[in-house]
C-alpha positions in Angstrom: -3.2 -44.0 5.5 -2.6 -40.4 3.9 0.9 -39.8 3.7 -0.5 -36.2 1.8 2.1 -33.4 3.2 3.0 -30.7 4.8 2.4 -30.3 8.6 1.6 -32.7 11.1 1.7 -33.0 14.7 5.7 -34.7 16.1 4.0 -36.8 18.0 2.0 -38.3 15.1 4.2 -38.3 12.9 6.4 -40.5 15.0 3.6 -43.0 15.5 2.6 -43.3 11.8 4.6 -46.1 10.3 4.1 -46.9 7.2 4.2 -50.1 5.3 6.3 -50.1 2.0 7.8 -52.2 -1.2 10.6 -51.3 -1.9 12.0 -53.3 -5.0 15.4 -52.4 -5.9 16.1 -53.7 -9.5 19.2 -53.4 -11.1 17.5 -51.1 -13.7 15.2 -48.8 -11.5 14.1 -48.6 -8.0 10.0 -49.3 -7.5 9.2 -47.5 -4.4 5.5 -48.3 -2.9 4.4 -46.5 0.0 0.8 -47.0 2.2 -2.2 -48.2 0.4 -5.5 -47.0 -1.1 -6.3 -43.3 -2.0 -2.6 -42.3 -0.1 -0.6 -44.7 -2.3 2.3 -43.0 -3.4 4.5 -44.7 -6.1 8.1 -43.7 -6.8 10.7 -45.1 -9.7 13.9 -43.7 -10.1 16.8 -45.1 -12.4 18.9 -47.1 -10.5 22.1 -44.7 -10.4 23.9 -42.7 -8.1 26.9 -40.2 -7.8 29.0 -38.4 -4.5 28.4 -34.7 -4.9 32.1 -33.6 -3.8 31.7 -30.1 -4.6 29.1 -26.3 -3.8 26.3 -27.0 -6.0 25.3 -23.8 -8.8 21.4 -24.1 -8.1 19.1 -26.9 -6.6 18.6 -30.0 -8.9 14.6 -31.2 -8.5 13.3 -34.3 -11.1 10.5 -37.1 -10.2 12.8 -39.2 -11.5 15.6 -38.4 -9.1 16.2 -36.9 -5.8 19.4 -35.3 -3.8 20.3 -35.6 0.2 22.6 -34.9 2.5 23.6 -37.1 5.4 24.2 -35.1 8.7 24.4 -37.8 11.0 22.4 -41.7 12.2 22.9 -45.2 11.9 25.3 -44.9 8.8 28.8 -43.3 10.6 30.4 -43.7 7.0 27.7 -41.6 5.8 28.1 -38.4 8.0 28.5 -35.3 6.5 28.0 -36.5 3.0 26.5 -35.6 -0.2 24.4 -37.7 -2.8 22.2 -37.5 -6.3 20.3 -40.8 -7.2 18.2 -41.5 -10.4 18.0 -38.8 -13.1 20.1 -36.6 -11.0 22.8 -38.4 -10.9 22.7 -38.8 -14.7 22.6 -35.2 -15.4 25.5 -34.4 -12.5 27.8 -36.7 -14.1 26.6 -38.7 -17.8 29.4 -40.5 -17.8 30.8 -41.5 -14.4 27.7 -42.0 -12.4 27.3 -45.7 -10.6 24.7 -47.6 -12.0 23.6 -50.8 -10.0 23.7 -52.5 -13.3 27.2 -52.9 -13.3 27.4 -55.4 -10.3 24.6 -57.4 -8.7 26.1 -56.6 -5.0 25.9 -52.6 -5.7 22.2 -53.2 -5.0 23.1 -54.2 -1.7 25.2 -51.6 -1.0 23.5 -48.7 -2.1 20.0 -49.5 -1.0 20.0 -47.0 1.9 20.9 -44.5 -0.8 18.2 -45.2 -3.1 15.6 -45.1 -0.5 17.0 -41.9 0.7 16.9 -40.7 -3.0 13.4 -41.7 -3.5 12.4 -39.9 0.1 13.6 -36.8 -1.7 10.9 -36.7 -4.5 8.1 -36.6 -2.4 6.7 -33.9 -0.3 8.3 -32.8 2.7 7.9 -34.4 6.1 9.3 -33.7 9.3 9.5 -37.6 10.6 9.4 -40.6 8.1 8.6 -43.8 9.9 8.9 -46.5 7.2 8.3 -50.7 7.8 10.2 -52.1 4.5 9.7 -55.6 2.8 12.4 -55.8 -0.2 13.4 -57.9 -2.5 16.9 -59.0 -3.4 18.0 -61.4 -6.6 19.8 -63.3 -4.1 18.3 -63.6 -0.4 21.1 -66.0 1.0 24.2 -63.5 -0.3 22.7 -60.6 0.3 19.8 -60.3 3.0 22.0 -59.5 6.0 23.9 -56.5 4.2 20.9 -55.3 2.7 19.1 -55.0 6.6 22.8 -53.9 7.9 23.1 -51.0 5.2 19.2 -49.9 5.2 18.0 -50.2 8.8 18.1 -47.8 12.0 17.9 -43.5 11.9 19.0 -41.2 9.8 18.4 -37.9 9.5 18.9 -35.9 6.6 18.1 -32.8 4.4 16.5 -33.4 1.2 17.3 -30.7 -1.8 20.1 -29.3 -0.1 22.3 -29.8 2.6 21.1 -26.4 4.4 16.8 -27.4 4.2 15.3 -28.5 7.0 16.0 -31.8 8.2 14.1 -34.9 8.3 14.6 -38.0 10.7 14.4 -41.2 8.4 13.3 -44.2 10.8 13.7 -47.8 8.7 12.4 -51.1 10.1 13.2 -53.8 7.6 11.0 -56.1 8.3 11.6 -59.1 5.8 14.2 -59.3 2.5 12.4 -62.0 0.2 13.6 -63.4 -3.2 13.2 -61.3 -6.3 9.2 -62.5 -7.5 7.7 -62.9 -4.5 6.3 -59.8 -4.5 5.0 -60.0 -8.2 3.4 -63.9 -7.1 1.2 -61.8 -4.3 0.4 -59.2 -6.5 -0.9 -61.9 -8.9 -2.8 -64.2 -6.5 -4.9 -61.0 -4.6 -5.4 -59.2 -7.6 -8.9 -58.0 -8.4 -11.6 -58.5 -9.4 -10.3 -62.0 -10.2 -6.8 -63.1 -9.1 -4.2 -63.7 -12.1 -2.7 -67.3 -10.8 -4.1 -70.3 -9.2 -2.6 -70.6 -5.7 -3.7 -74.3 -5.3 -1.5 -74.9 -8.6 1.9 -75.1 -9.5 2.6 -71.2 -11.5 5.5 -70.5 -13.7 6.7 -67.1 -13.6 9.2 -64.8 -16.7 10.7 -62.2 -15.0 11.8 -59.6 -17.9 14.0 -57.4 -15.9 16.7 -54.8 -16.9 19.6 -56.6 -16.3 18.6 -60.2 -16.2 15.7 -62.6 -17.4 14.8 -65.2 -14.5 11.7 -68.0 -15.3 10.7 -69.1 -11.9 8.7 -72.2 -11.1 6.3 -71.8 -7.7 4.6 -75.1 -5.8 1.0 -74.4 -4.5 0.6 -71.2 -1.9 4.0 -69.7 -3.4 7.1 -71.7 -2.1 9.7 -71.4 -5.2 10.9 -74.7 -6.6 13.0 -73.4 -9.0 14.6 -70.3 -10.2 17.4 -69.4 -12.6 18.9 -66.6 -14.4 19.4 -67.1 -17.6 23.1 -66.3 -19.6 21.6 -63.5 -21.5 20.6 -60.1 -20.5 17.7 -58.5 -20.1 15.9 -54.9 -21.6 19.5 -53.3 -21.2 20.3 -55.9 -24.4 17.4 -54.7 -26.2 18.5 -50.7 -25.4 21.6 -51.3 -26.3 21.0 -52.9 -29.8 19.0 -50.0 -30.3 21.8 -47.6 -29.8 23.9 -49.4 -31.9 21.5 -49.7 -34.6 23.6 -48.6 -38.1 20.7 -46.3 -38.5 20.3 -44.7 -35.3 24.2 -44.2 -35.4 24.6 -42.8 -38.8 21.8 -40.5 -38.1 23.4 -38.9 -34.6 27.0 -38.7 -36.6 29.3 -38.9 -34.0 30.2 -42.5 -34.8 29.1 -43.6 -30.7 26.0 -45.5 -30.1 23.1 -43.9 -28.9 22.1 -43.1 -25.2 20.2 -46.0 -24.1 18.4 -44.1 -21.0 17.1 -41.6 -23.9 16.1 -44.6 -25.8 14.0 -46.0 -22.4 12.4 -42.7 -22.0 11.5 -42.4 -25.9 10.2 -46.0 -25.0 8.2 -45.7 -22.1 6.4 -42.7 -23.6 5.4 -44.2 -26.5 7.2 -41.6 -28.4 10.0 -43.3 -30.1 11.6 -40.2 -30.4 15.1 -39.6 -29.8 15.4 -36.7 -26.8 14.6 -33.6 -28.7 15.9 -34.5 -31.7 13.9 -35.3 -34.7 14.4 -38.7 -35.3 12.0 -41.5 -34.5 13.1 -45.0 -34.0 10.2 -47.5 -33.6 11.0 -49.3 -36.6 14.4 -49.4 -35.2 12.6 -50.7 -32.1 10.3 -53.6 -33.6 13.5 -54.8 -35.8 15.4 -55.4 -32.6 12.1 -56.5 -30.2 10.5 -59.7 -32.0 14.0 -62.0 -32.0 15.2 -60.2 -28.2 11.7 -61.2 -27.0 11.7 -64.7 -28.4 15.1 -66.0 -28.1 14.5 -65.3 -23.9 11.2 -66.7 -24.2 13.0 -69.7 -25.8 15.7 -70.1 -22.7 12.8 -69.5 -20.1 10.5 -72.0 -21.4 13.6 -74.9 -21.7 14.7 -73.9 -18.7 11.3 -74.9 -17.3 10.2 -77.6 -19.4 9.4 -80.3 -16.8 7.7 -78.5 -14.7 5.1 -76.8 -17.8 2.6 -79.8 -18.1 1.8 -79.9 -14.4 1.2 -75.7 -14.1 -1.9 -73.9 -14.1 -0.5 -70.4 -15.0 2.6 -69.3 -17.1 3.1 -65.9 -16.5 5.2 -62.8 -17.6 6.3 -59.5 -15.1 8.8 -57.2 -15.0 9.3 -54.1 -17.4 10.0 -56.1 -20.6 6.6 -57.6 -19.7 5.2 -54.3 -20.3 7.1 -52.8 -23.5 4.8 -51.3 -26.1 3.9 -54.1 -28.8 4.3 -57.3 -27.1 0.9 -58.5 -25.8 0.2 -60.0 -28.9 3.8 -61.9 -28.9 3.3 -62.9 -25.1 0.1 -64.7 -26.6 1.3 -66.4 -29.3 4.0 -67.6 -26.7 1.5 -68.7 -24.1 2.1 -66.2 -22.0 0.4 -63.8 -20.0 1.8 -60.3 -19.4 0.3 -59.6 -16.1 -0.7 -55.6 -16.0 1.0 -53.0 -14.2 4.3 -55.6 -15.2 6.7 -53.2 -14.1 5.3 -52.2 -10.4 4.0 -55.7 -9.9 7.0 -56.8 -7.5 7.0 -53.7 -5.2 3.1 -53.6 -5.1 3.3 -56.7 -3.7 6.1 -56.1 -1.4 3.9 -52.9 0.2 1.4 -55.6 1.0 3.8 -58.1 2.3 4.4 -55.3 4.7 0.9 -54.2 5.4 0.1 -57.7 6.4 3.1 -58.1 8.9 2.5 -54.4 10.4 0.2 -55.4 12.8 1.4 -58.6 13.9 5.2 -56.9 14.3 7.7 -58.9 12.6 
């Protein structure tokens, strides 16, 4: 399906639905829409703030979008203003909401992150989306996640005075946090990374938390905790409090971790624009943050690690520079494309319950 902009026809518009991932970590939203050649992917910090006030000039980032809420299925919504992502972090550093701080905030604001991640991507006219998400916690939170997220909504993205857009949002299904990442493994190509027939055990190295899972044959969880420490926020944060990495910005604070994730993710190691690098800072803290979690998974799963076939690592700490050759000296396998691995295989959750309608 090519979701490639800008004009099409109402009418086909309406009828194009679109299957989508949508997995909303506590860290960053992983936004997966259609398949093949039209695939568009979308990640966008998990953080959000109420613009209250005329803005100077239009905001834009890939990392972030802006809407405004004229009227649909959200009443409390109406006539209200919003920066997600990046956005929100450059509106307001300090004061922003970040779905860190509370496991229900993910809940909450998934309408607004969706919304927010509508708002990177090239205009359309009618978006007609059929959502599969995750949640940490599918027995709390499934029924406010489909009450906040579903129905119409029509919006302008950029600025409250652009043309609208009519935002149709069928959620489908709200699975457990993994799922996703378990299909992505079993149908991957050219050879699948699990064994279906066989019991799999699963690390999930997410932002906030670290959760080994244990799955029977074909996928149904046996067991699944979260374990008492954090997950890559702890490793972000030691950074920022690293003696060095404080001494050398002066001010006596800690560092900013979301410079620290983008110095990270780019294989830069450098600090925003200053001139300071920090990946020895970096390996210092990674070896004993990787290994003490790896530690607390692997008890956590003991009983069940003579009778699996796979042991298994996703999530974005699954991906951090330098760790492949820790995962296998741990016996586990960092799965590739770690950090999209959930919502990829959400989007095909969805693609696969499109045509039979659920």
């Amino acid at each position: 399906m090519i979701l490639m902009q800008p004009k099409k026809a109402a009418n086909e518009q309406t009828s194009s639905i679109i299957a989508t991932g949508v997995d909303t970590g506590a860290g960053l939203l992983k936004f997966v829409l259609g398949s093949g050649q039209g695939q568009q992917r979308v990640r966008i910090p998990a953080k959000l703030v109420e613009v209250r006030e005329e803005l100077h000039d239009e905001l834009t980032s890939e990392e972030g979008g802006h809407f405004f809420y004229h009227e649909g299925s959200r009443e409390d919504l109406k006539n209200r203003e919003f920066f997600t992502g990046s956005l929100a972090a450059w509106k307001a550093p300090t004061s922003h909401i970040k779905l860190s701080d509370n496991p229900a905030l993910k809940a909450e604001y998934v309408l607004h992150m969706c919304l927010g991640a509508l708002a990177t991507l090239p205009y359309r006219e009618t978006w007609n989306l059929y959502l599969v998400l995750s949640s940490h916690n599918t027995q709390v939170f499934r029924d406010l996640v489909i009450e906040k997220s579903s129905g119409s909504h029509i919006v302008s993205f950029g600025s409250k005075d652009n043309p609208k857009s009519k935002v149709f949002l069928t959620v489908s299904l709200v699975v457990p946090e993994g799922a996703g990442s378990y299909g992505y493994c079993a149908s991957y190509k050219p050879e699948p990374l699990i064994d279906r027939a066989g019991q799999v055990i699963s690390i999930d190295y997410g932002t906030s938390t670290c959760i080994p899972t244990v799955f029977a044959p074909n996928g149904k969880i046996i067991h699944r905790a979260v374990l008492p420490v954090g997950g890559c926020i702890d490793l972000l944060e030691a950074i920022a409090q690293d003696v060095e990495l404080v001494k050398f910005l002066g001010t006596g604070r800690a560092g900013d971790t979301e410079i620290i994730r983008q110095g990270i993710e780019n294989r830069s190691f450098r600090y925003g624009t200053r001139n300071f690098q920090f990946q020895q800072i970096y390996l210092k803290h990674l070896k004993p943050w990787l290994e003490d979690r790896s530690r607390l998974a692997r008890a956590e799963v003991e009983e069940w690690r003579d009778a699996a076939q796979s042991i298994v690592a996703w999530g974005g700490g699954a991906a951090l520079p330098f760790t492949k050759e820790m995962f296998e000296k741990l016996g586990i396998q960092p799965v590739p494309e770690a950090c999209w691995a959930n919502s990829l295989g959400l989007q095909k959750i969805a693609e696969a319950r499109l045509p039979m309608g659920k």
